[in-house]
C-alpha positions in Angstrom: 119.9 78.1 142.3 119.1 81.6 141.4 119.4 80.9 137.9 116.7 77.6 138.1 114.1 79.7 140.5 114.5 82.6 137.4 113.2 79.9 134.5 109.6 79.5 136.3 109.2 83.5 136.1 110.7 83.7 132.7 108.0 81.3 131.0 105.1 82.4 133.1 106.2 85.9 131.8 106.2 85.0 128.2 103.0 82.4 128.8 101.7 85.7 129.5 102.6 87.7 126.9 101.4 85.1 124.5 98.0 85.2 126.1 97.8 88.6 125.9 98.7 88.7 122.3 95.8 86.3 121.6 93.5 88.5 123.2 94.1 91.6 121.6 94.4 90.1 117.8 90.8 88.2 119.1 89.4 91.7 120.1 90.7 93.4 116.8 89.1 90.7 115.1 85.7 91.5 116.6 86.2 95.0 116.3 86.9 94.7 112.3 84.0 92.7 112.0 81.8 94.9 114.0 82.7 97.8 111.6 82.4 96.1 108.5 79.0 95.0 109.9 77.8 98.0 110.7 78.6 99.9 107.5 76.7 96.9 106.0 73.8 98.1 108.3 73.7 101.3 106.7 74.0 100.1 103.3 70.9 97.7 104.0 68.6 100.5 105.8 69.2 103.2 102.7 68.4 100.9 100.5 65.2 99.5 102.3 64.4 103.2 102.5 65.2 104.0 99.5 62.7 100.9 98.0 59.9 102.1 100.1 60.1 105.5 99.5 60.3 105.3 95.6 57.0 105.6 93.9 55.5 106.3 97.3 56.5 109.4 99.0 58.9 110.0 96.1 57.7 110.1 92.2 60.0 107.4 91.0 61.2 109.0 87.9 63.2 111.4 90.7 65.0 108.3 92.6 64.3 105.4 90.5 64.7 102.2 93.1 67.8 100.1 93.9 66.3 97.1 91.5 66.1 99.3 88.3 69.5 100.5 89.0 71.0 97.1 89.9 69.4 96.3 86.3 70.8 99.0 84.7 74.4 98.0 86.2 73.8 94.7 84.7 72.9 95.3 81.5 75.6 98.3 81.4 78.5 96.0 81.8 76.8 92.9 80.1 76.6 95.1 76.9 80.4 96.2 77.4 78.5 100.2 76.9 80.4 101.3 80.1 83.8 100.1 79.5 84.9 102.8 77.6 83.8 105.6 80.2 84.6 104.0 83.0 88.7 103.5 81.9 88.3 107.5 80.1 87.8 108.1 84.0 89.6 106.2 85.6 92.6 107.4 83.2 91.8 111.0 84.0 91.9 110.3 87.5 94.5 108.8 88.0 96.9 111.3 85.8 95.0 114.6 87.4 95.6 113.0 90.7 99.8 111.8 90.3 99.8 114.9 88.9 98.2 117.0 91.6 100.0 115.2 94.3 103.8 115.2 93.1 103.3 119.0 92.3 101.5 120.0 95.7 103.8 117.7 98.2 107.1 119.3 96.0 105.8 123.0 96.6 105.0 122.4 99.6 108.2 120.7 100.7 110.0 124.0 99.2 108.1 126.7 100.7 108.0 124.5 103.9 111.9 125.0 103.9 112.7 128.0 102.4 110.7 130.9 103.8 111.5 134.0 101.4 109.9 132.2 98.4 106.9 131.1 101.0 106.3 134.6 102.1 105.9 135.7 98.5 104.3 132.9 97.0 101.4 131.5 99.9 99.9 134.5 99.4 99.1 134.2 95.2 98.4 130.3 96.0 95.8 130.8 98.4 94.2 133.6 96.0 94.2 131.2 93.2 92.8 128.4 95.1 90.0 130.6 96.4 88.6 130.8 93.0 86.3 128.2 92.5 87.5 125.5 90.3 84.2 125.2 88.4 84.7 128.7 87.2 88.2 127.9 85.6 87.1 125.1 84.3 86.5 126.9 80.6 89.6 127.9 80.8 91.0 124.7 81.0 89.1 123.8 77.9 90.2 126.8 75.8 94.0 125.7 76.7 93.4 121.9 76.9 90.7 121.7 74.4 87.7 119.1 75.3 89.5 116.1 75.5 91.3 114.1 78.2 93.9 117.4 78.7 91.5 119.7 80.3 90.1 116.9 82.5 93.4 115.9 84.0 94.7 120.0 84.7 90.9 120.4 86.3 91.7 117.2 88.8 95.4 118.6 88.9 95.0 121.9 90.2 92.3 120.2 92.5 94.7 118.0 94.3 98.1 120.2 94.1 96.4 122.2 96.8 95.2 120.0 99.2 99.0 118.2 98.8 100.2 121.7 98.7 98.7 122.8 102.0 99.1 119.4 103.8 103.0 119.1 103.3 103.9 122.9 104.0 101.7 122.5 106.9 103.7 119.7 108.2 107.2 121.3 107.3 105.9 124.7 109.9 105.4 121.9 112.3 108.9 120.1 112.7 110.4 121.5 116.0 113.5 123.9 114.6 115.1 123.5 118.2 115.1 119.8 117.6 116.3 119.8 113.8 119.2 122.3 115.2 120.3 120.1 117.8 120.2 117.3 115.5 122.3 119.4 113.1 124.7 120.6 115.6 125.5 116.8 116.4 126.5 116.4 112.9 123.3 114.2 111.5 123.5 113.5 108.1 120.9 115.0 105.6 119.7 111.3 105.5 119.5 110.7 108.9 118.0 114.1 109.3 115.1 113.4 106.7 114.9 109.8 107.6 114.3 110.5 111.7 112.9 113.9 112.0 111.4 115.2 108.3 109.8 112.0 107.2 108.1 111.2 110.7 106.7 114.3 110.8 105.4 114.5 107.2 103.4 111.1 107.1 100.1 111.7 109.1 99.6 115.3 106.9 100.4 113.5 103.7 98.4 110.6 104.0 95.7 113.0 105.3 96.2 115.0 101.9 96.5 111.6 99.6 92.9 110.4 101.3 91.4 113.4 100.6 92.6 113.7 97.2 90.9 111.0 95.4 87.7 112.7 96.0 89.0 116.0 95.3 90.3 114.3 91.7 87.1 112.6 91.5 85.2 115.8 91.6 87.4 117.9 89.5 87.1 115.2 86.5 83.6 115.2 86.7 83.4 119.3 86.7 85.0 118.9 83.2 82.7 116.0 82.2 80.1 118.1 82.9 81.0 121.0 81.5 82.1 120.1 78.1 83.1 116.5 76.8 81.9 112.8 75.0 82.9 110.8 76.7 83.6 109.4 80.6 81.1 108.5 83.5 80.5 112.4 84.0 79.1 112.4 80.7 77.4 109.5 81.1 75.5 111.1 84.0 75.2 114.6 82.2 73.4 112.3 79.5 71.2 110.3 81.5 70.1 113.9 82.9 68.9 115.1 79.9 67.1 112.3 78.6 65.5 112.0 82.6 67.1 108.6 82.8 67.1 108.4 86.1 68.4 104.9 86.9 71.3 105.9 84.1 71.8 108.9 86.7 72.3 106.3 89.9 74.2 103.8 87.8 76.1 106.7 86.8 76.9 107.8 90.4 77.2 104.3 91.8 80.1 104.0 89.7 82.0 106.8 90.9 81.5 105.9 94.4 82.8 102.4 93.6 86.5 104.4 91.9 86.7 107.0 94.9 86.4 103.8 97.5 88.6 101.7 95.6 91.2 104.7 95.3 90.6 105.7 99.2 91.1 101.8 100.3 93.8 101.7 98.3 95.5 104.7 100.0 94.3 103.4 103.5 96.4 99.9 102.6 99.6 102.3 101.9 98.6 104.3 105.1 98.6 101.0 107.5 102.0 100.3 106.1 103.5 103.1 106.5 102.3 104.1 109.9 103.4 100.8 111.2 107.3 101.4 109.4 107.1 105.0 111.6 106.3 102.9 114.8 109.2 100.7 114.4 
């Protein structure tokens, strides 16, 4: 009898867990959409403004207007003209930024463990990456010369420290008193990085791979700018000189569009692995 008057509560249990499932996937739903519909918002009222404001409050060879740009776009990749820049830049990004974060998360991993080379070396690090990276940009270009070289070591030495500082960061955060007890139990190195070192490494490097792709983004175009022929910084550079201006916000609008597809990227690989360190 006690087992039959248990099957009611069971399924009215688990009706209930169902139900509440539904309701929180239905109000992630809505809440997804409202974001996406609100960053769609502000897309639609800068550009209204934008419209109005150009040739109106603003002379429109400053700001151009979204239509001239849009054209520009158009004929841009209709013509095949932008192919070539756009994968010079992509390909510098992507090796400045591999580059920049396997050196960073490594030093960072190293110092974060072994103090000695830590209390000699953070000191230098944070003198070097207090120079501004504009200014060592000719530098790069005496070693690297004008082509891609220079432009991946500018986006390198861009991301190595926001890695660098993220991941040593997290290694001065694992509790010692916990990795101790877990070493006195006789956990394995695996186990140890696995359970305690990994867990408490993903939010800072995540953090430091989001970040990064702007911080590559904005070291290639630093070199782009400052000496090259080639790439969508010297596409912009150009259009600047010749007072192009909807070359300029084509220019720029394609940026944007590689730093959002690298940060969405990243936020995919951030929703996986937060949800592997919940289970």
């Amino acid at each position: 009898m006690a087992v039959v008057s248990e099957q009611p509560r069971a399924s009215a249990a688990e009706g209930a867990d169902v139900e509440l499932g539904r309701r929180a996937r239905r109000l992630r739903i809505r809440g997804g959409a409202g974001v996406y519909l609100g960053r769609l918002g502000i897309v639609v009222v800068v550009l209204v403004a934008w419209q109005l404001a150009s040739g109106t409050l603003i002379p429109k060879y400053m700001i151009s207007d979204p239509g001239d740009v849009v054209r520009r776009l158009y004929d841009l990749f209709s013509s095949g003209k932008v192919w070539g820049d756009l994968g010079i830049t992509t390909e510098e990004l992507l090796l400045g930024y591999s580059i920049g974060v396997v050196g960073g998360l490594f030093v960072g991993v190293v110092l974060g463990t072994w103090k000695t080379a830590a209390a000699v070396l953070e000191p230098l690090l944070a003198a070097i990456n207090s120079v501004p990276k504009i200014a060592l940009a000719p530098l790069f270009l005496l070693w690297f010369g004008i082509g891609l070289g220079s432009k991946v070591a500018i986006a390198a030495m861009t991301v190595f420290f926001v890695m660098f500082y993220n991941a040593y960061m997290g290694m001065n955060t694992i509790p010692r008193g916990l990795l101790a007890t877990m070493q006195i139990m006789g956990a394995s190195r695996y186990l140890l990085i696995r359970r305690l070192i990994l867990p408490q490494l993903t939010v800072p490097i995540l953090a430091g791979l989001k970040a990064g792709v702007s911080f590559a983004m904005i070291g290639v175009v630093v070199g782009e700018f400052v000496a090259a022929n080639s790439g969508l910084g010297y596409y912009v550079r150009n259009s600047t000189d010749l007072f192009d201006s909807p070359g300029v916000y084509a220019g720029i609008v394609l940026l944007m569009a590689l730093v959002m597809i690298g940060v969405g990227l990243v936020t995919l690989l951030e929703r996986r692995l937060l949800r592997w360190q919940r289970s």
